[in-house]
DRENLOMAR-605838 format. One line per 5 residues: number of its first residue (from 1); for each residue x, y negated, z of C-alpha. Coordinates in steps of 0.2 Angstrom, whole numbers, plus 5000, padded with zeros to 4 digits. Each point is the difference from the previous one (the first is absolute). Layout:
N
NUM = X/Y/Z  ...
END
This chain:
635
1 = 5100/4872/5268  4985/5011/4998  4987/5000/4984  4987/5009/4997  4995/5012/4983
6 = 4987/5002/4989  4996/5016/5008  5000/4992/5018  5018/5005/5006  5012/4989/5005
11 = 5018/4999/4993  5015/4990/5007  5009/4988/4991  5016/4988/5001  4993/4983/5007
16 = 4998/4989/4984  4999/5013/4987  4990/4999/4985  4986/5011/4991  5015/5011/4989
21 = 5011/5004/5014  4984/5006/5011  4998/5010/4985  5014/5008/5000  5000/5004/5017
26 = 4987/5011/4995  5007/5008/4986  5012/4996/4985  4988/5006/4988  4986/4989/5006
31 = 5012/4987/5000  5007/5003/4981  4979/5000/4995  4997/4984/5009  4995/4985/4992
36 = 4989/4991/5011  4994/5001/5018  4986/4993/5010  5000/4990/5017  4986/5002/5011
41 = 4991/5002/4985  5008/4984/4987  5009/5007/4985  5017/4994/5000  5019/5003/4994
46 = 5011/5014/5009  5012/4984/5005  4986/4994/5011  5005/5003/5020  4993/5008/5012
51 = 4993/4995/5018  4997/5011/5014  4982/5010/4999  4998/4995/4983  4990/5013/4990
56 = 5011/5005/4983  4993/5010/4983  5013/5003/4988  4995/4999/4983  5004/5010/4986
61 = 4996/5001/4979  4985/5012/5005  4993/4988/5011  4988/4986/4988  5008/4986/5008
66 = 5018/5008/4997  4995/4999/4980  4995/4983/5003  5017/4996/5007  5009/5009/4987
71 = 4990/4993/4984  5003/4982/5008  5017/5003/5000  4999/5004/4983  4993/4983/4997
76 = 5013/4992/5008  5012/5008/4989  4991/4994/4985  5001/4984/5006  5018/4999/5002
81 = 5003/5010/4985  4991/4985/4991  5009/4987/5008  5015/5008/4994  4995/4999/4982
86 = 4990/4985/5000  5006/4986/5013  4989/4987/4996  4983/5010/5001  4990/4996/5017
91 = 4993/5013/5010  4984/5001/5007  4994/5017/5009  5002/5017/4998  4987/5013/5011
96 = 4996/5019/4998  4989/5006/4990  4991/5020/4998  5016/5010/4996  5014/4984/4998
101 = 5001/4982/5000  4999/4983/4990  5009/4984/5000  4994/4981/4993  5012/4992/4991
106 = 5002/4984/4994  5012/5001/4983  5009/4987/4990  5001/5013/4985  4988/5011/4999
111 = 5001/5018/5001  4992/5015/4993  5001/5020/5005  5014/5001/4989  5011/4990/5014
116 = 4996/5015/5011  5015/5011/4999  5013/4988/5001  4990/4995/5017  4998/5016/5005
121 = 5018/5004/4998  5004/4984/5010  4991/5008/5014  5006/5017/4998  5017/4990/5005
126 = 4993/4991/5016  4992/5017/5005  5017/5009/4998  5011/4987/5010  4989/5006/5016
131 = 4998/4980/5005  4996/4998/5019  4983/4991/5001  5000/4989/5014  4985/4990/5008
136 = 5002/4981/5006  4988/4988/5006  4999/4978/4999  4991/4987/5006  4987/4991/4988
141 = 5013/4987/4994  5015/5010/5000  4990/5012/4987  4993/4988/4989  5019/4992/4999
146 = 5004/5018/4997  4988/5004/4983  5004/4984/4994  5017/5000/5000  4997/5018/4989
151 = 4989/4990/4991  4984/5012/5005  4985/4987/4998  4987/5014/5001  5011/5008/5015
156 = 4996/4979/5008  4982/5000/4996  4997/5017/5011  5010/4993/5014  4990/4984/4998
161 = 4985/5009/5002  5004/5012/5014  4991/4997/5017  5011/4988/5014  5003/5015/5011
166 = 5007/5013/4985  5015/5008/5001  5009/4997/4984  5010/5014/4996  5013/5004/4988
171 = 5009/5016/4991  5017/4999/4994  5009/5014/4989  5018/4995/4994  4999/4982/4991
176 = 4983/4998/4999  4985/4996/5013  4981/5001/4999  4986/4991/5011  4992/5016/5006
181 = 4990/5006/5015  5007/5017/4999  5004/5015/5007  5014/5008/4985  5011/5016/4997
186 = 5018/4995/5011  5008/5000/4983  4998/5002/4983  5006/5016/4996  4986/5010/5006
191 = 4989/4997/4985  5001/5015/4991  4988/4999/4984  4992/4983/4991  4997/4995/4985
196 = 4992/4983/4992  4983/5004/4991  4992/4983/4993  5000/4982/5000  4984/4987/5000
201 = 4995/4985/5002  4992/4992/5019  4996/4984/5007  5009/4995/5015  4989/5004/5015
206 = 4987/5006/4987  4994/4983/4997  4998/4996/4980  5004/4980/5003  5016/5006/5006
211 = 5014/5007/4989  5003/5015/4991  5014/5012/5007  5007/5016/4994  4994/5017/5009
216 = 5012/5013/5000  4995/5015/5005  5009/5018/5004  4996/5016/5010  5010/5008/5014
221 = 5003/5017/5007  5011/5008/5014  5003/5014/4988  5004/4999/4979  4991/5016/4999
226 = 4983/4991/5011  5002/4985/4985  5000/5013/4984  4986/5009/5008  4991/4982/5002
231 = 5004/4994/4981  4994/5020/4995  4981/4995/5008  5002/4984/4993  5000/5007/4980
236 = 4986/5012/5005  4991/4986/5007  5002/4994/4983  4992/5011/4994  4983/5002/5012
241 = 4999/4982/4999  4980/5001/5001  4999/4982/4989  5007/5010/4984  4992/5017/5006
246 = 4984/4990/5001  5001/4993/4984  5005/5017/4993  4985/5008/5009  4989/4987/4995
251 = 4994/4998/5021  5001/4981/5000  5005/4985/4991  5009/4984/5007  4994/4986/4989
256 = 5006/4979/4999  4980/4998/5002  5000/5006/5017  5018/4999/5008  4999/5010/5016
261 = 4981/5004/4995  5005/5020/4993  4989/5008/4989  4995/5018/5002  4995/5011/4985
266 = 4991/5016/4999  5013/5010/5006  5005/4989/5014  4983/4999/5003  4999/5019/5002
271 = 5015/5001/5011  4992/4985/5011  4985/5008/5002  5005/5017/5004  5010/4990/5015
276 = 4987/4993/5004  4988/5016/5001  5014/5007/5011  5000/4987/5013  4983/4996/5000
281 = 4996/5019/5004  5013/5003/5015  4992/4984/5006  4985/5006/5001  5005/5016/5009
286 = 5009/4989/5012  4985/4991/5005  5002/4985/4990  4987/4989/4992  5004/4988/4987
291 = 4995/4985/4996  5005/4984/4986  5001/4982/5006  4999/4984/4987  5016/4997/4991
296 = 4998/4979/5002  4995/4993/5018  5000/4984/5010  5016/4991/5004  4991/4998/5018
301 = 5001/5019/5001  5019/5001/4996  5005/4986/5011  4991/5010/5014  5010/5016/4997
306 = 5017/4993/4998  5003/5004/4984  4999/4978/4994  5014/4998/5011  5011/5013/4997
311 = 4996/5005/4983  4992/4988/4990  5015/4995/4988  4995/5018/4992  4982/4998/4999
316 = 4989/4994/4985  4988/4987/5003  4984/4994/4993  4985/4989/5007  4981/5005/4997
321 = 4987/4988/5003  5011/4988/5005  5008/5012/5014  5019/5006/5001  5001/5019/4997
326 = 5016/5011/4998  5000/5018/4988  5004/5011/5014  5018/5008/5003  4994/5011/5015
331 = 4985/5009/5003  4999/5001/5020  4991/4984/5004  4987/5004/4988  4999/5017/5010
336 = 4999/4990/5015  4982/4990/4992  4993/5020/4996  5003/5007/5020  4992/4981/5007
341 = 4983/5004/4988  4996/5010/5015  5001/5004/5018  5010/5013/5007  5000/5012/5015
346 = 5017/5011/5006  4991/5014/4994  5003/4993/4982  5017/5004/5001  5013/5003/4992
351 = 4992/4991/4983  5010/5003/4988  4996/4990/4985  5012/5000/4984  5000/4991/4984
356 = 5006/5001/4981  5003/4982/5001  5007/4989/4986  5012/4987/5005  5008/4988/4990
361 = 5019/4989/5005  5007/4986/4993  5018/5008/4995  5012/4990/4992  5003/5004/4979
366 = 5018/5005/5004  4996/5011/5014  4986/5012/4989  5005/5016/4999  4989/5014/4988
371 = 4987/5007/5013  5012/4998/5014  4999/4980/5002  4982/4993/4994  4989/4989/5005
376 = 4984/5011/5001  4999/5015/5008  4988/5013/5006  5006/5003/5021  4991/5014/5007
381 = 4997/4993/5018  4992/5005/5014  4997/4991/5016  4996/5010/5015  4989/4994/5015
386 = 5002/5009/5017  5003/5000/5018  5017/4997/5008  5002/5019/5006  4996/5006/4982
391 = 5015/4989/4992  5013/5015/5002  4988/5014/4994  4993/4988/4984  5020/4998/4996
396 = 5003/5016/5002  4987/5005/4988  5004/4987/4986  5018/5005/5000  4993/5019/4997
401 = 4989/4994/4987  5015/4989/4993  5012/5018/5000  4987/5010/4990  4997/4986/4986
406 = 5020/5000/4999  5004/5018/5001  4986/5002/4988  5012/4991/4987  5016/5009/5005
411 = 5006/4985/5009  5013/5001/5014  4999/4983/5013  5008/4991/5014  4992/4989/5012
416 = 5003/4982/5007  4995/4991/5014  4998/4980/4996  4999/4989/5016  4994/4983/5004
421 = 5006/4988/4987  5002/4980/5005  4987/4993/4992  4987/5011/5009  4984/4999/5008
426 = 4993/5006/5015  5008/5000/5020  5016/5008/5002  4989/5015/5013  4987/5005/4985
431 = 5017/5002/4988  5008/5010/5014  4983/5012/5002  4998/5001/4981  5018/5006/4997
436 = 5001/5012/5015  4985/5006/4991  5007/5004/4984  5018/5006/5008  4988/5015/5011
441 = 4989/5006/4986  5018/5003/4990  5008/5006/5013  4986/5012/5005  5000/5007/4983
446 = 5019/5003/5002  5003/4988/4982  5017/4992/4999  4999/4982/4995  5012/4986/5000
451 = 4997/4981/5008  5000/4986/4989  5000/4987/5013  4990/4982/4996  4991/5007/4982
456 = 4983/5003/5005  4984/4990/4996  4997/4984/5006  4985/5008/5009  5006/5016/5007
461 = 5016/5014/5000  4998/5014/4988  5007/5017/4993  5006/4999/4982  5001/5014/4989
466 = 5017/5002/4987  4997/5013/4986  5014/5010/4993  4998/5002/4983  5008/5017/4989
471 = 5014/4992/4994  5004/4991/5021  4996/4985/4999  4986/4989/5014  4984/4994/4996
476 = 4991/4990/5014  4981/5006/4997  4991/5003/5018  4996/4990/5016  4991/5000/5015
481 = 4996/4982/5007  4994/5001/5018  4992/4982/5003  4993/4991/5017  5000/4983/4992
486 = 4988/5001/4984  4984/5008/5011  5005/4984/5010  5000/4988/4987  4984/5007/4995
491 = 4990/5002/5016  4997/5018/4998  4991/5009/5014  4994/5016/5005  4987/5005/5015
496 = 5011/5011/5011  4996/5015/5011  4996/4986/5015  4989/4992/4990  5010/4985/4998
501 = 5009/4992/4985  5019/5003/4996  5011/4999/4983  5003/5013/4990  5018/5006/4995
506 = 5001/5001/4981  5016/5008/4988  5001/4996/4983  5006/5013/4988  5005/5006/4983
511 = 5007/5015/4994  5004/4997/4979  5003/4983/5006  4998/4992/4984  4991/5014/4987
516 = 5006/4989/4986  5020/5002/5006  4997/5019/5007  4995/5004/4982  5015/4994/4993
521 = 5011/5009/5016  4989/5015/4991  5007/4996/4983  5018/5001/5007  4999/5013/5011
526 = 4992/5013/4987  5009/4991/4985  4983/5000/4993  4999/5019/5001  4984/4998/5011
531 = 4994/5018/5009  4985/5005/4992  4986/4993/5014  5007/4984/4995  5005/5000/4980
536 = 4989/4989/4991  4997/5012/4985  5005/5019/5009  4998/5012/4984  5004/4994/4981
541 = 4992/5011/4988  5007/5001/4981  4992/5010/4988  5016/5007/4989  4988/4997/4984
546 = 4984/4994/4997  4990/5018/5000  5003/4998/5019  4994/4983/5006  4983/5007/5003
551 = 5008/5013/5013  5010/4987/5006  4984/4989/5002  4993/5014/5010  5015/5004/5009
556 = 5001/4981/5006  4977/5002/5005  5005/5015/5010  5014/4989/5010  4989/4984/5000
561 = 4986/5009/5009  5012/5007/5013  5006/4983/5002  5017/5000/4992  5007/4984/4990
566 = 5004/5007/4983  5001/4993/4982  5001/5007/4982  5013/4996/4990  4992/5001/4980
571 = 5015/4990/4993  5004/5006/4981  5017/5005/5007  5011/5011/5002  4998/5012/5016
576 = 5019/4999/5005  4999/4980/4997  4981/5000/5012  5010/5011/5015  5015/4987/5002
581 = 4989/4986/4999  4988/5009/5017  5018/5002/5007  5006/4981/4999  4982/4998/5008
586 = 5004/5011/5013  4984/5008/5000  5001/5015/5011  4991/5012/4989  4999/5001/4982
591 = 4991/5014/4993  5004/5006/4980  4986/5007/4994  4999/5010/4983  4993/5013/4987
596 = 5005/5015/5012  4995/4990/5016  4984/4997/4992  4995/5015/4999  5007/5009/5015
601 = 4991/4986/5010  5018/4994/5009  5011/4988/5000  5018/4997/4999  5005/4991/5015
606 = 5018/4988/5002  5001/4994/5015  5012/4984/5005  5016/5005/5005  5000/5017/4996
611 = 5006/5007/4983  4991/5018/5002  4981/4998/4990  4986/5013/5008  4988/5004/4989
616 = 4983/5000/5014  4982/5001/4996  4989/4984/5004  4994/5008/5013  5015/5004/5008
621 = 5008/4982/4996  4988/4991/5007  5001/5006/5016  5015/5000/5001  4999/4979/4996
626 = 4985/4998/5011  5010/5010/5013  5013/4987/5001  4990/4986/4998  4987/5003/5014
631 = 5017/5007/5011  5011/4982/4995  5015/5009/4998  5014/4989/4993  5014/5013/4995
END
């Protein structure tokens, strides 16, 4: 029988064969990198057979969907591992996480991380005995007989609650079997690299009436050497961690006053601004105008724009004069209020109207994270208002705008695609032109990007933005939100070139995302070594005795009035003693200034990161200073 290839060919098979024997018609290398395939688009195991004219991809450990398989596996094997150890624990699940896996367990005797190498050993022998791992499938009864007789209540429950019409699945490897929807590896032995790194408490089903299980959770590579390299950005994570660096830095303060509510000092305050004056400058160029909406508006309002339904377990609410009002946690519908103040005409268009909006979400405690998880924020929106033949251009030119704010940061990128997600609004024609959309302007400007199939908004498909940071790691910061449903909801119009009425198209957009969360990406990035457009205090000045400190006031006039962020430090110290400390504040210049330099009108220059000191003349200095910060360079 024929089947056809991802690349369009066709390749003949034996009639019945399955996914890893097609593969290996192919080639025995493709074969041997197998862990996976996908049927006419479904994920599944390389045991599952073939028809004739189905469509095969083989997947493999490159593929996202190949580590999924793998680091599920992986779960699996702790699983068994742990029944091995500990019989009468129950199981509960066990998905795949960023970079490896958890699994819920429900323990007689507890257990602490220093359980973990005697577990890992116990899988390091299940993964050696190169176990088949084979797929079978039961009725409803037949399963829940199944986890019982195993003594798997958590395993019944999940059966329980699965629809009429699922297919209950299980996986067996060896002596022990796992309720699990699947695909896996075809054995066991093609895990290559694990290990177990930390243990924690979690409601089952993340409910707090229910009981407390054990989390285990590990990491998993195809490679030792991928692992080691994932653990070595781990400790240098440690050590950008922007919550200590903050501290350290004095940039913002998290207090038990205000959990979630951070608190930005003068520094932070400096850095937030200069942001700030970035963006609101390249807006302007862009054709942009701002504008700021109220922070509290009617519950009426937020009912009409869909945010009640779909959001309101994250919103604050209050009631003024008697009225139900919500602290907003998006600015768009208070954009859509500004564009109705008026009438419009086509000629109006494209409006572009962005704003510096501060938002505030109801996070859970547990769930806050420095400036990374809050629950205020300042999003620097933007909705856009324009006709149906602009949408490609206006996309065009916010991704532009969005690669020039990045790339102004040294940040590389990758794109995603998000498509309708299930509990969306709008008819099923408007999603298909509003995606379309999105697809030609990326395409048209030659931009790889992945699909992330049923993750968009509920109103409308959009293109998300992953920052890479130095050290590799993501960071979701940008998107652009084409939307047919809000000007609906709303009742926006616009008199077109016919002189009739018709609807405008809108997109919502943001490029920092949340300031609050890039600042702290910032921290991480540059490990607090800020470039000097963006270091809150960019020269340090110490006066090596106290003869000098009035040159060293007049040094730091000379910088002020050109606009440099500089301070004097007149400590009764030791010079040696003030030069460490402006190291440990990662200030990129610090300037000694003494007796000689005094009198020579110069300046002893030590700049970060480089152990060779210039002597310069303050002249010469500061334009070289000014000269990097008006340029923003950031190495």
């Amino acid at each position: 029988m024929k089947i056809k290839l991802k690349d369009g060919s066709a390749l003949e098979v034996e009639e019945g064969a399955n996914c890893l024997q097609a593969a290996q018609k192919i080639s025995d290398g493709l074969a041997r990198s197998a862990v996976a395939a996908k049927v006419n688009g479904v994920l599944c195991d390389l045991s599952t057979k073939l028809n004739g004219g189905d469509q095969l991809e083989i997947v493999t450990l490159k593929d996202k969907e190949g580590l999924e398989v793998y680091r599920h596996t992986c779960a699996h094997v702790l699983a068994q591992a742990i029944k091995n150890i500990y019989p009468t624990c129950n199981l509960a699940i066990g998905p795949v996480i960023d970079n490896g896996f958890y699994y819920d367990i429900d323990f007689n005797t507890p257990i602490t991380q220093d359980d973990f190498k005697k577990i890992e050993t116990e899988m390091q022998k299940i993964i050696n005995a190169k176990t088949p791992i084979e797929r079978f499938e039961l009725p409803r009864a037949e399963a829940v007989k199944l986890m019982k007789k195993y003594g798997e209540k958590y395993k019944v429950e999940l059966i329980n609650d699965l629809p009429e019409d699922s297919v209950i699945s299980f996986y067996k490897q060896g002596t022990f079997t796992d309720l699990c929807r699947g695909p896996h590896l075809p054995n066991t032995g093609k895990i290559k690299a694990f290990k177990l790194v930390s243990i924690a408490g979690a409601y089952w089903r993340g409910n707090e009436k229910n009981k407390m299980l054990t989390r285990i959770y590990g990491v998993a590579f195809p490679k030792k050497d991928e692992m080691d390299a994932y653990f070595e950005m781990l400790e240098e994570a440690k050590k950008r961690d922007h919550i200590k660096l903050g501290k350290e830095l004095q940039l913002f303060a998290l207090m038990n006053e205000g959990k979630g509510f951070p608190f930005f000092l003068p520094n932070g305050m400096v850095l937030k601004n200069t942001l700030v004056d970035f963006w609101r400058d390249l807006h302007r160029k862009e054709g942009y105008v701002e504008i700021q909406t109220p922070i509290i508006l009617t519950r009426t309002l937020w009912e009409n724009s869909g945010h009640w339904d779909h959001y309101k377990d994250n919103m604050y609410t209050t009631k003024i004069d008697g009225e139900d009002c919500a602290v907003k946690p998006m600015n768009c519908p208070g954009g859509m209020l500004v564009y109705k103040l008026n009438p419009h005409s086509y000629k109006d268009f494209p409006l572009r109207m962005s704003e510096m909006g501060l938002v505030h979400r109801h996070e859970k405690s547990g769930q806050l994270h420095g400036l990374f998880r809050v629950r205020c924020f300042t999003q620097d929106d933007a909705h856009i208002f324009m006709l149906p033949e602009q949408i490609t251009d206006e996309i065009k030119g916010v991704v532009k705008l969005t690669d020039k704010i990045y790339k102004q940061f040294g940040f590389k990128y990758k794109v995603e695609l998000s498509t309708r997600p299930e509990n969306s609004m709008g008819s099923e024609e408007d999603w298909e032109l509003a995606t379309s959309a999105l697809k030609a302007a990326l395409d048209e400007m030659h931009i790889d990007y992945e699909i992330n199939e049923g993750d968009g908004a509920f109103y409308g498909p959009k293109i998300d933005f992953h920052l890479q940071d130095s050290i590799g790691r993501t960071w979701q910061c940008g998107t652009i939100q084409l939307d047919f449903q809000m000007p609906q909801r709303f009742d926006l119009e616009y008199v077109g070139e016919d002189g009739l009425k018709h609807r405008p198209i809108m997109i919502h957009r943001a490029i920092f995302g949340s300031i609050e969360r890039f600042i702290g990406i910032l921290i991480e990035h540059f490990a607090g070594k800020f470039p000097v457009w963006l270091a809150p205090v960019q020269v340090k000045i110490l006066p090596i005795t106290d003869r000098t400190v009035d040159y060293a006031d007049e040094v730091a006039a000379k910088l002020r009035a050109n606009g440099v962020r500089c301070e004097v430090d007149k400590r009764n110290e030791k010079i040696g003693y003030k030069i460490r400390e402006a190291k440990m504040e990662k200030v990129p210049y610090v300037l000694v200034v003494g007796d000689k330099e005094a009198e020579d009108g110069t300046v002893n220059v030590n700049k970060r990161g480089v152990e060779e000191k210039q002597t310069l003349s303050v002249e010469e200095f500061l334009s070289t200073v000014v000269e990097e910060d008006k340029n923003k360079i950031i190495f």
